[in-house]
C-alpha angles and dihedrals in degrees: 000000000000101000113141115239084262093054091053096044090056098044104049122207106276130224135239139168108240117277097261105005098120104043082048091054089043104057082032092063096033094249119153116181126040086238092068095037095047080052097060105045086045107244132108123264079247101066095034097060086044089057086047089054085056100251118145116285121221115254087246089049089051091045091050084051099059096027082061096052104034089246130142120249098250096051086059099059141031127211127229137185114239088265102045089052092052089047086051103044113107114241123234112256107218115240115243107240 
């Protein structure tokens, strides 16, 4: 990382949930489709498939998350600075017409 101090104040960390985490928590729990476990941690299906696109979760998505499972809420998330998010995004794969 070779950002200056005024690089870093203008692109703040960013947060994801933890690689895994999710599908992990899923089969953990028995759950079979994303409706019921969306359900249960209290967020929409919606949410739930952009977290697992790796977008940024709300703080109260990430706090149902880990209220549901028992979890802190560190072991739920990770931080990133602005360009380690962007290496480990993944990239759109264009659809075939």
């Amino acid at each position: 990382m070779n950002r200056t101090n005024e690089q870093a104040a203008t692109q703040p960390p960013t947060i994801r949930v933890r690689p895994g985490l999710l599908k992990r928590l899923k089969d953990s729990a028995g759950i079979r489709n994303d409706e019921a476990f969306a359900r249960l941690i209290g967020i929409s299906r919606a949410t739930l498939t952009s977290i697992n696109e790796g977008n940024e979760p709300s703080l109260r998505s990430v706090v149902n998350i880990a209220n549901a499972f028992g979890l802190a809420v560190g072991e739920v998330i990770i931080v990133t600075d602005a360009d380690e998010a962007a290496e480990h995004t993944p990239a759109a794969i264009p659809v075939a017409s």
